[in-house]
C-alpha positions as CSV (number, residue, x, y, z in Angstrom):
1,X,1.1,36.7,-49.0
2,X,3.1,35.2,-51.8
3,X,5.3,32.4,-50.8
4,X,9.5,33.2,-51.7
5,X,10.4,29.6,-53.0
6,X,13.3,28.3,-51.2
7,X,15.4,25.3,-52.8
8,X,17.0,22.9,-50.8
9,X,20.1,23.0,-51.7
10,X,20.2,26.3,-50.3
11,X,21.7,26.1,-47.0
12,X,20.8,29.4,-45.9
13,X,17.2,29.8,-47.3
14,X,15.4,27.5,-44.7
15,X,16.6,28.2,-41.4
16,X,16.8,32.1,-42.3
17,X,12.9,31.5,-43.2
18,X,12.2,29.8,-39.8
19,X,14.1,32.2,-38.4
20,X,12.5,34.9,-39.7
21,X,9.0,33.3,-39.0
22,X,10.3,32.6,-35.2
23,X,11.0,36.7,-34.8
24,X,7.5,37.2,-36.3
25,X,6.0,34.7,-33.9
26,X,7.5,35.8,-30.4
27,X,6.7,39.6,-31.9
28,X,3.1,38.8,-32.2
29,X,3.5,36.7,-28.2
30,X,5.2,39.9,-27.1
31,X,2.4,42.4,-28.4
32,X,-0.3,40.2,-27.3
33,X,1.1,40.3,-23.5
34,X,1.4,44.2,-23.9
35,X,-1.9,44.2,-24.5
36,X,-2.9,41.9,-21.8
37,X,-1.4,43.5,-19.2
38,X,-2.4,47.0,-20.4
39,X,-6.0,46.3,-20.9
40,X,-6.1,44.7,-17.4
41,X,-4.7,47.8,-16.1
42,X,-7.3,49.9,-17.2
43,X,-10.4,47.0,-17.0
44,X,-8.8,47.3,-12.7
45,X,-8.8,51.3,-13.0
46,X,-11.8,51.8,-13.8
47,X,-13.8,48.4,-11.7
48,X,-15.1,47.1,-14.6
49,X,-15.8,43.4,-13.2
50,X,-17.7,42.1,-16.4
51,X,-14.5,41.5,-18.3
52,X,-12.0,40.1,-15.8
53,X,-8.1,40.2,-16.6
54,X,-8.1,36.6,-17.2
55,X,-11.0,36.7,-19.2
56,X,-9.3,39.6,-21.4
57,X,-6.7,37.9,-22.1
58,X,-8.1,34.3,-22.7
59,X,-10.4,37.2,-25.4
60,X,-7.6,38.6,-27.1
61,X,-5.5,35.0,-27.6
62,X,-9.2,33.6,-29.3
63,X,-9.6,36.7,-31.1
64,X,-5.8,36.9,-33.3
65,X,-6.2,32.7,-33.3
66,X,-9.5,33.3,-35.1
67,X,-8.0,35.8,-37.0
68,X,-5.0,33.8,-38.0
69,X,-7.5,31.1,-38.9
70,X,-9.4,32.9,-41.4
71,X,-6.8,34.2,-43.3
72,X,-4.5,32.0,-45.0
73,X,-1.8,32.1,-42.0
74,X,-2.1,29.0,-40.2
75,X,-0.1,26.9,-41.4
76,X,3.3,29.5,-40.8
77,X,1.7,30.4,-37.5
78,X,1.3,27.2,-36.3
79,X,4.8,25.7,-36.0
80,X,5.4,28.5,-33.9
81,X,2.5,29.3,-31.9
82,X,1.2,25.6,-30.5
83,X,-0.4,24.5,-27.1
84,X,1.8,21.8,-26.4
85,X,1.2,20.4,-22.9
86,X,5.2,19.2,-22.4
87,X,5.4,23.1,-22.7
88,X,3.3,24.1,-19.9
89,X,3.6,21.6,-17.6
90,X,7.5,22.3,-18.1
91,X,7.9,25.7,-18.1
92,X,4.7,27.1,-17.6
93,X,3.2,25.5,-14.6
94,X,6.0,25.5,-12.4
95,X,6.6,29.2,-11.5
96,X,2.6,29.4,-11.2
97,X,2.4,26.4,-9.2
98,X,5.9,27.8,-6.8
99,X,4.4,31.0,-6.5
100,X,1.1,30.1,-5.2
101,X,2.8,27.7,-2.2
102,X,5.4,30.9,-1.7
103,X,3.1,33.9,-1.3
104,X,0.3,32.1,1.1
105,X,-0.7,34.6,2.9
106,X,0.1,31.8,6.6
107,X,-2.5,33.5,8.6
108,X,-5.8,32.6,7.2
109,X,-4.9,29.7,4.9
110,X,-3.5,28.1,7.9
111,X,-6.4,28.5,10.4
112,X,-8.8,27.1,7.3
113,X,-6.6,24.6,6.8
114,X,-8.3,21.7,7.8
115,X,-11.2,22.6,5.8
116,X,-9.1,24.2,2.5
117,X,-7.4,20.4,2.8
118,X,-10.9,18.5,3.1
119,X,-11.7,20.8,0.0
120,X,-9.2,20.1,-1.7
121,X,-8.8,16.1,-1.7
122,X,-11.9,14.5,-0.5
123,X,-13.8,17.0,-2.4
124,X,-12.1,16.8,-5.6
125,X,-12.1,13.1,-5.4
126,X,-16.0,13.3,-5.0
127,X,-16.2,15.6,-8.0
128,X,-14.5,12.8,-10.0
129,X,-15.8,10.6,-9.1
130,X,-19.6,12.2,-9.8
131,X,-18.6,13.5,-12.6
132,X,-17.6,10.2,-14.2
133,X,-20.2,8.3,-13.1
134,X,-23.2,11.1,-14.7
135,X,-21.2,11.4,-17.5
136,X,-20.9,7.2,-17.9
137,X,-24.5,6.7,-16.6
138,X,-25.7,9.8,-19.7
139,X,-23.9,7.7,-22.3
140,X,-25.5,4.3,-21.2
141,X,-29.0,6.2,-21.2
142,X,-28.4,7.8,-24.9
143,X,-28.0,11.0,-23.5
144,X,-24.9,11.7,-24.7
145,X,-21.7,10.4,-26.5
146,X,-21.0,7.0,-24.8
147,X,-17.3,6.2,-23.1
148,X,-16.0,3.7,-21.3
149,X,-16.0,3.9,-17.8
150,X,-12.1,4.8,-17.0
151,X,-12.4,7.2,-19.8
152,X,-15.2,8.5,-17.9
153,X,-13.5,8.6,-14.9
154,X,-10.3,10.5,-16.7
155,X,-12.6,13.3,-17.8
156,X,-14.0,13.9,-14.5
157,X,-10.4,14.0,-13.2
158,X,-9.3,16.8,-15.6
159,X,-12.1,18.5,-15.2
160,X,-12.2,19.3,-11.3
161,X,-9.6,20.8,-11.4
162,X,-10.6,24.4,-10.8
163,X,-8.9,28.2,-11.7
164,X,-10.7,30.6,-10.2
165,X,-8.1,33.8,-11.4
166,X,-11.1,35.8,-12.3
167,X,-12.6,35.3,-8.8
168,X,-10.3,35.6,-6.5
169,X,-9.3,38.9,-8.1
170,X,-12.5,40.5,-7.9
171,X,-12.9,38.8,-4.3
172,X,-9.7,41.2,-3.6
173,X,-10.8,43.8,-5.1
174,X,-14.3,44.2,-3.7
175,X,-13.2,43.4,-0.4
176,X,-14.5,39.9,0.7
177,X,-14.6,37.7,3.8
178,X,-11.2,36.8,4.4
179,X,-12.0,33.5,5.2
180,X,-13.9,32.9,2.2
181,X,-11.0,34.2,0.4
182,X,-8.3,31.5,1.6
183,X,-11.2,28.5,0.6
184,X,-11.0,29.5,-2.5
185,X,-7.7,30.2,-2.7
186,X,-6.5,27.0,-1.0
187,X,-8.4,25.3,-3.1
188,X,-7.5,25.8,-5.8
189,X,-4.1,25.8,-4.9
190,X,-4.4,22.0,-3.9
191,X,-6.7,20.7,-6.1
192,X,-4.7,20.6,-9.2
193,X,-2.5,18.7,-8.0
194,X,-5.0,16.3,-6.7
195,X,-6.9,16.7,-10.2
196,X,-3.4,15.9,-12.4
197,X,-2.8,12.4,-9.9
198,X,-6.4,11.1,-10.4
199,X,-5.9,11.9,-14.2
200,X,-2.1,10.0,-14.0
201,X,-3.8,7.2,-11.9
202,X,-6.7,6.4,-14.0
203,X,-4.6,6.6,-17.3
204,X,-2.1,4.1,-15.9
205,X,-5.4,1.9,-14.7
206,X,-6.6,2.7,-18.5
207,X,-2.9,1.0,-19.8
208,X,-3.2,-1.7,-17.7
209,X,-7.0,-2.7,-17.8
210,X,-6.2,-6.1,-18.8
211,X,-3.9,-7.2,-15.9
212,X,-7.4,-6.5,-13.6
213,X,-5.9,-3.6,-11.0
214,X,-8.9,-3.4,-8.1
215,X,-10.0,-0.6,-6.7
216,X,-7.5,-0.7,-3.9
217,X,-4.9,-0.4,-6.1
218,X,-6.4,2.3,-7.4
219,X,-6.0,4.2,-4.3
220,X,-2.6,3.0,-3.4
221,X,-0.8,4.1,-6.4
222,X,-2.6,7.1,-5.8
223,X,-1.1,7.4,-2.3
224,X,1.8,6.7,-3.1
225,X,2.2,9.4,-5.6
226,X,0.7,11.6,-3.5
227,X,2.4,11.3,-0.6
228,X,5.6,10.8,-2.2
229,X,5.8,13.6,-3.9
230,X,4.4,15.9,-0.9
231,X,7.8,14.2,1.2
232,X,9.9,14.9,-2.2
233,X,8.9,18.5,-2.0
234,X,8.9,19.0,1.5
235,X,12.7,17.1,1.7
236,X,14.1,20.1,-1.2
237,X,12.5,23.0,1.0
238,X,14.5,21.5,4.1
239,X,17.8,21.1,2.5
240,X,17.5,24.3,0.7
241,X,16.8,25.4,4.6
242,X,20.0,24.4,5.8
243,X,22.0,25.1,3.3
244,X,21.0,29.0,3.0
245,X,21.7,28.3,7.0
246,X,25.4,27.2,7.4
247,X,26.6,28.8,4.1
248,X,27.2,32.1,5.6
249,X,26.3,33.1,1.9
250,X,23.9,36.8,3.5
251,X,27.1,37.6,5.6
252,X,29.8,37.2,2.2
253,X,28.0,39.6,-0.1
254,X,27.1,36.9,-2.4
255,X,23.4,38.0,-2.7
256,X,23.8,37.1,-6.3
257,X,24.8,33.7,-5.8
258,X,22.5,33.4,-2.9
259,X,19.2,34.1,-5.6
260,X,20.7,31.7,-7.7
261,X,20.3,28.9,-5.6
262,X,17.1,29.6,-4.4
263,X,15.8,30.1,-8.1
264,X,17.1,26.9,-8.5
265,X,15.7,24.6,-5.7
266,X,12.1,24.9,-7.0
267,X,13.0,23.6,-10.2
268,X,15.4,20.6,-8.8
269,X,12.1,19.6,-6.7
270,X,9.9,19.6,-9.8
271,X,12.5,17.6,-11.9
272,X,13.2,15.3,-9.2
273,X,9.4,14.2,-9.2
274,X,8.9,13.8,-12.0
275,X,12.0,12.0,-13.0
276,X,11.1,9.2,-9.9
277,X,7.4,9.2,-11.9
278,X,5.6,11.4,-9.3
279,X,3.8,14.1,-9.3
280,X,5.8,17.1,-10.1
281,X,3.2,20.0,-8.6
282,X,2.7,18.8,-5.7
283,X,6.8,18.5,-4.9
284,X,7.0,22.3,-6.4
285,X,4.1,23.3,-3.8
286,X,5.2,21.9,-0.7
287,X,8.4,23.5,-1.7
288,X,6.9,26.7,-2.2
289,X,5.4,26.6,1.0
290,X,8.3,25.3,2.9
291,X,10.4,27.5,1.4
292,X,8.4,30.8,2.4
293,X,8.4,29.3,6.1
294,X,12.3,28.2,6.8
295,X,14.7,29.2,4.0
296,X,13.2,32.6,3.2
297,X,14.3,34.1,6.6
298,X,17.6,32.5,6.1
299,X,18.6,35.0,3.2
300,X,19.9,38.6,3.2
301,X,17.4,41.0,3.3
302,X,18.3,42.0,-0.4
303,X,18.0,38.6,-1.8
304,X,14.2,38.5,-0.1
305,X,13.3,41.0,-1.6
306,X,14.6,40.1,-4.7
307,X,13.7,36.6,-5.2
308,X,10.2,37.7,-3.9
309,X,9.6,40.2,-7.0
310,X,11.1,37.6,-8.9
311,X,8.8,34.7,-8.7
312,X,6.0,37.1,-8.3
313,X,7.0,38.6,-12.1
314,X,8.0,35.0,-14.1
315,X,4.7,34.1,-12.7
316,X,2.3,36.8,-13.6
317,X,4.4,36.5,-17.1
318,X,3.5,32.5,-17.1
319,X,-0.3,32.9,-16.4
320,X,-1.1,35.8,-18.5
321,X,0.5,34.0,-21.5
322,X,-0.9,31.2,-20.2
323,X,-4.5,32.8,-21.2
324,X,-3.3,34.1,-24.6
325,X,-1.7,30.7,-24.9
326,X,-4.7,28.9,-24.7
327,X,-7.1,31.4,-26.4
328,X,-5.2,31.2,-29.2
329,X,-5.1,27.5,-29.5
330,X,-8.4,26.8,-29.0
331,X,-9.4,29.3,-32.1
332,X,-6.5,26.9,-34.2
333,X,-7.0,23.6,-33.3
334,X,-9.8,21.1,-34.6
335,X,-12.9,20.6,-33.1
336,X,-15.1,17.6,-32.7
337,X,-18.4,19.6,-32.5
338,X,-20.5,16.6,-33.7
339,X,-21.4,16.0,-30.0
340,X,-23.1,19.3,-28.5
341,X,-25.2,16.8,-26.1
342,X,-22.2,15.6,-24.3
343,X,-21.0,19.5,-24.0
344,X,-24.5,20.3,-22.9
345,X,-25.3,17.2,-20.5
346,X,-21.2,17.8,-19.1
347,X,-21.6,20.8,-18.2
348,X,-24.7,20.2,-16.2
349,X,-23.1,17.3,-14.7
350,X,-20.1,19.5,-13.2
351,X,-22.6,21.9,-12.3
352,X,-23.9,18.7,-10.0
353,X,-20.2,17.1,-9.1
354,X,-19.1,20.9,-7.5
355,X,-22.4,20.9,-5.4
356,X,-22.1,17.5,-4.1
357,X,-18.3,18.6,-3.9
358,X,-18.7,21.7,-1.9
359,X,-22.4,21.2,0.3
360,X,-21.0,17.5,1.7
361,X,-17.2,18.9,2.8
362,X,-18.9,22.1,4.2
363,X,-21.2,19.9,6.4
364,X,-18.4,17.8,7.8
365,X,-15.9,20.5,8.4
366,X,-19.1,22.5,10.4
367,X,-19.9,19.4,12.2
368,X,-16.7,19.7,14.3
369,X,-16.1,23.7,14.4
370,X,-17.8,25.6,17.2
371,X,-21.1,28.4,16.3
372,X,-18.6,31.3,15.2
373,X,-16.7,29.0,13.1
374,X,-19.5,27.7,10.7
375,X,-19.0,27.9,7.2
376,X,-22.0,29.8,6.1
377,X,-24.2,28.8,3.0
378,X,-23.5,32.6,1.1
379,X,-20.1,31.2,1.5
380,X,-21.0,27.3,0.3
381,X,-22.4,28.7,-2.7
382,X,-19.7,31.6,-3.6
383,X,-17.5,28.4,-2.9
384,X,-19.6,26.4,-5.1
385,X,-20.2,29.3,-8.2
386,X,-16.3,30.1,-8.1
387,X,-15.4,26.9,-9.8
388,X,-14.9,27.8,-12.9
389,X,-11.7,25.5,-15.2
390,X,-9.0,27.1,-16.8
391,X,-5.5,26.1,-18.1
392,X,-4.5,22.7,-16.0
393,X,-8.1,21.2,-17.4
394,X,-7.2,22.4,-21.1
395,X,-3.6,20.7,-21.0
396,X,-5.2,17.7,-19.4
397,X,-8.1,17.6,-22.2
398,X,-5.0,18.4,-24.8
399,X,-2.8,15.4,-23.4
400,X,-6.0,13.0,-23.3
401,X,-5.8,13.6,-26.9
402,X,-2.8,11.2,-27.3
403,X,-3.5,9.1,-24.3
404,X,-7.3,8.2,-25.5
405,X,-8.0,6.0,-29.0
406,X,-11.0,6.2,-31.5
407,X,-11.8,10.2,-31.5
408,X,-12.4,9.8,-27.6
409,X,-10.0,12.3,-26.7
410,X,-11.1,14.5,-28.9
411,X,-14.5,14.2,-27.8
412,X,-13.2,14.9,-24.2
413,X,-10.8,18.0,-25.8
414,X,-14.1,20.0,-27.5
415,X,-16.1,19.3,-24.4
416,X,-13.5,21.3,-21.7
417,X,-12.7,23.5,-24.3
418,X,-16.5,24.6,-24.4
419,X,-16.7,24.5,-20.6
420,X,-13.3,26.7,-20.4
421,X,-14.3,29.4,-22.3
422,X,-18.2,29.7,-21.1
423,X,-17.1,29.3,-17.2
424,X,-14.1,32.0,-17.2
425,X,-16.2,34.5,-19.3
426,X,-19.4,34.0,-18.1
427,X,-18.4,32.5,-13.9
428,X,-15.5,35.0,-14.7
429,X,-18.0,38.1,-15.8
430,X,-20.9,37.5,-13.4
431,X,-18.5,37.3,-9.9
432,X,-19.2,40.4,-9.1
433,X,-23.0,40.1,-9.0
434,X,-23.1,37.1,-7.5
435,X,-21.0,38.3,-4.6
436,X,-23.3,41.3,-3.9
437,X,-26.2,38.7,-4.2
438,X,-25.0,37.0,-1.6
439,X,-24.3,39.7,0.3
440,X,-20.8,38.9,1.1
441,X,-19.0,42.2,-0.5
442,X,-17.3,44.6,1.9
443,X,-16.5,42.3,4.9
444,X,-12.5,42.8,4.3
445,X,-10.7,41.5,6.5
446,X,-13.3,41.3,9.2
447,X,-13.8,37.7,9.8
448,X,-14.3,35.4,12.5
449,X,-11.1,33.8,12.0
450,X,-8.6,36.4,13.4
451,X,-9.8,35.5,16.9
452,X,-8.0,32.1,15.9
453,X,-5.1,34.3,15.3
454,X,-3.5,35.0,18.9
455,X,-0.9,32.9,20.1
456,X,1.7,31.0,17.9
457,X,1.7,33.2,15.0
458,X,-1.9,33.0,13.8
459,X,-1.2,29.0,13.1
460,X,-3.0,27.5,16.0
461,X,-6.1,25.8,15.1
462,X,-9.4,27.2,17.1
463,X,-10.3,25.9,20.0
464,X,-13.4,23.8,20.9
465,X,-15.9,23.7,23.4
466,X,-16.7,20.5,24.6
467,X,-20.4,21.4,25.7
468,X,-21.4,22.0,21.9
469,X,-20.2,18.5,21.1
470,X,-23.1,16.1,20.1
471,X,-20.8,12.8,21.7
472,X,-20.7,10.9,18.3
473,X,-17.9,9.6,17.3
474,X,-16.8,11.0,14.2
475,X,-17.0,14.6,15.7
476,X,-14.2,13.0,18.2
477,X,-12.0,11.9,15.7
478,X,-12.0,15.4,13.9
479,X,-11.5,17.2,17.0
480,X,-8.3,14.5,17.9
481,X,-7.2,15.6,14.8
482,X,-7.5,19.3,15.1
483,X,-5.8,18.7,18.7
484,X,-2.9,17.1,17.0
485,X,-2.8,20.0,14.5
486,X,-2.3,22.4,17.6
487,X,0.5,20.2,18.5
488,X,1.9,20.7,15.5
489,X,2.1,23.8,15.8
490,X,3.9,24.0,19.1
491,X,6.3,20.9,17.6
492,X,7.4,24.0,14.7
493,X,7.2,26.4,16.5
494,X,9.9,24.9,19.4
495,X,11.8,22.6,17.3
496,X,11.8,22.8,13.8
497,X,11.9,26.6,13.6
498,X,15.1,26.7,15.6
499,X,16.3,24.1,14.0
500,X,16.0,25.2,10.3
501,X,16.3,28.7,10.4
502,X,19.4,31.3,11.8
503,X,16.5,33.6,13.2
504,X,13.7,33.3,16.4
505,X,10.3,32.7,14.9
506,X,8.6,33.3,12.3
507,X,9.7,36.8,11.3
508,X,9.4,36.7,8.0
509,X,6.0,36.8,8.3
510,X,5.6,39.1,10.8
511,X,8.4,41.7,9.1
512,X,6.9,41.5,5.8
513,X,3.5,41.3,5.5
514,X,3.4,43.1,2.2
515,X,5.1,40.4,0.6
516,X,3.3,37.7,1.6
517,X,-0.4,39.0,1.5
518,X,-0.2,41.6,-1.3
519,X,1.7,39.5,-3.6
520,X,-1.2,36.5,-2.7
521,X,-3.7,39.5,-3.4
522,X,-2.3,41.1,-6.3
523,X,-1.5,38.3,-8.8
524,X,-3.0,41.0,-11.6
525,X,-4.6,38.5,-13.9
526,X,-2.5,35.7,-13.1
527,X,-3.9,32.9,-11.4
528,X,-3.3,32.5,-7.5
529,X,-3.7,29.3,-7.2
């Protein structure tokens, strides 16, 4: 297409021509989610599980960057069409990140939640950890591209953290163990913030090699981003509490200033994070979920619903562009392809980090829960096989770009670009074999874990038979801390309950159980956690 020239004297010329170029740009965005969402409508319809929502739209975002690349386009396209990473972690990931904490379905994600939690930290932090070390130990042994070992250590960060979208939408719709459902779910909820701190502690141990920061320090900054951003979040979903409590805002008519606020309080919690240099997502979550649990029941009944379609909308709208987002970018950007081994011998080593991941934290949650509360191996391994990466590795890869010298980051970017693409398409494509393989299609909502559900709401932890206990130690501390669990329970259910809400339990959750569960079951092609 021949070029207009445009002289610079001209004050109109060039910002009409960017402006012009802008239109075309969020045109092309806008067609490209039409699509999305249309073709995922019909891929559901008709149960085809071989091309999963997520993976149809991660298709259609490669297929127009490709496209675009080809031709002689990319240069216009590509001030207006870029991955940036400020982007999504700003914009993108928080209504994703909200809306995952928000629409937990309490019942089962609650009574796994010891072992979604053991999942989720220790077993990421394994993963890492693994991962770094294979990937460190290939280069020394000339298997593969050689790092150092922090760089290592940054790779296997941002690359355990896992997206299953594809998964737990075909787990949905094919009707699996409910149990196995909130694993995965809870997961992969977690994990990504646990992924995004290892990755922020090991760069700032990366910037300040030279001052020699042990290992303990390693883990104490870690802790203290951690946990201080979990008390950041969980401080914005109480005062958000109280203040939908005493403001007598459902009793004025002020339901629009009423959805206001709340629309507001997750993004004060994700600012406030990351302004005191925390983490950002796991403030949002903890908001999210304390949120759901006090200040939701505090609003009109207008304003619930409301702010429920809401978040469920902006976020199905985030993580569907999200997909296109980063198919399109990886057809655009520039690819270090020179080093297939360290895609090849990566990808085997994650392969290894989620087994050693998944197979270790499965054995020590069974060691403490009674016969008809064992995690069984079909569900270790659909556990295992649904780890596929998506978007939070690709910004991670994209940011270690700029954080890593010497082509290193680029190295690291081509390698989880490769294992993005071949894990949602192919993990994403073959879930539905591999569940009927393992025989765990069907089961619905039959699982073991609604006995757990009577008394307090479905939030008590099960109870443990003494008898079955083999006397070591270790099985005694798990069970003290299942005990205290229980307590906790009791502690919400008699104190803070009353304390932050205007209404008697938890009725939010028992009133509306088709916000809560089919909004956590029917994220479309978004990603639930």
């Amino acid at each position: 297409m021949e070029e207009w020239p445009i002289s610079p004297a001209d004050p109109r010329g060039s910002p009409g021509k960017e402006q012009q170029a802008a239109g075309v740009g969020i045109l092309l965005q806008i067609m490209m989610l039409v699509l999305s969402f249309v073709l995922g409508h019909v891929l559901r319809r008709h149960k085809f599980y071989y091309l999963p929502e997520a993976s149809a739209s991660l298709l259609i975002g490669l297929i127009v960057g490709g496209l675009a690349n080809i031709s002689n386009t990319e240069t216009s396209i590509r001030g207006w069409f870029n991955f940036h990473e400020e982007f999504f972690f700003l914009f993108l990931l928080p209504p994703i990140i909200f809306q995952s904490g928000f629409s937990l379905a309490p019942k089962p994600f609650f009574s796994n939640f010891g072992a979604i939690v053991t999942f989720a930290i220790l077993g990421t932090f394994i993963s890492s950890i693994v991962t770094g070390v294979l990937v460190y130990l290939g280069g020394v042994m000339y298997l593969m591209y050689r790092l150092p070992f922090v760089e290592c250590l940054m790779f296997g960060a941002l690359i355990s953290a896992t997206d299953p979208v594809t998964v737990l939408s075909i787990f949905q719709e094919l009707g699996t163990d409910m149990n196995l459902y909130a694993l995965v779910f809870g997961e992969s909820v977690l994990n990504d913030a646990m992924a995004i701190s290892l990755y922020r502690t090991m760069s700032l141990v990366k910037s300040h090699v030279s001052s020699g920061q042990n290992f303990f320090m390693v883990i104490l900054r870690f802790l203290e981003t951690f946990v201080g951003s979990m008390s950041s979040g969980v401080g914005v979903g109480f005062t958000s509490a109280l203040l939908f409590k005493y403001a007598g805002l459902e009793i004025d008519n002020l339901q629009n200033l009423e959805c206001c606020l709340f629309v507001l309080f997750p993004y004060f919690s994700y600012m406030l994070a990351e302004g005191l240099g925390l983490s950002g997502i796991v403030s949002i979550l903890f908001t999210g979920i304390v949120m759901k649990h006090y200040t939701f029941s505090n609003l009109s009944e207008n304003s619930q619903r409301f702010v429920s379609a809401f978040f469920h909308l902006i976020s199905s709208f985030a993580e569907t562009f999200v997909f296109i987002y980063m198919g399109f970018d990886i057809a655009m950007e520039q690819h270090s392809w020179s080093h297939v081994g360290f895609i090849f011998f990566s990808i085997l080593f994650i392969g290894i980090a989620r087994a050693a991941n998944v197979f270790s934290c499965a054995y020590m949650v069974n060691l403490v829960r009674p016969a008809h509360r064992q995690i069984p191996l079909k569900h270790q391994k659909a556990l295992w096989y649904s780890g596929l990466r998506g978007a939070m590795a690709f910004a991670l890869a994209l940011q270690s770009v700029h954080d890593l010298p010497d082509g290193h980051g680029q190295t690291i970017f081509t390698a989880t670009t490769a294992i993005v693409v071949l894990t949602v398409l192919l993990i994403g494509g073959s879930t539905g074999t591999m569940l009927e393989a393992l025989q765990v299609v069907g089961d619905g909502h039959d699982g073991p874990f609604e006995e757990s559900f009577e008394g307090n709401n479905g939030y008590i932890a099960p109870s443990y038979n003494e008898g079955t206990s083999s006397g070591n130690r270790l099985k005694m501390k798990l069970k003290e801390f299942h005990k205290s669990t229980t307590s906790f329970t009791a502690f919400d259910k008699n104190y803070l309950t009353p304390f932050f809400t205007s209404q008697n339990g938890n009725d939010d959750d028992e009133d509306e159980p088709g916000i809560s569960v089919t909004f956590c079951l029917k994220l479309g092609p978004a990603k639930v956690a």
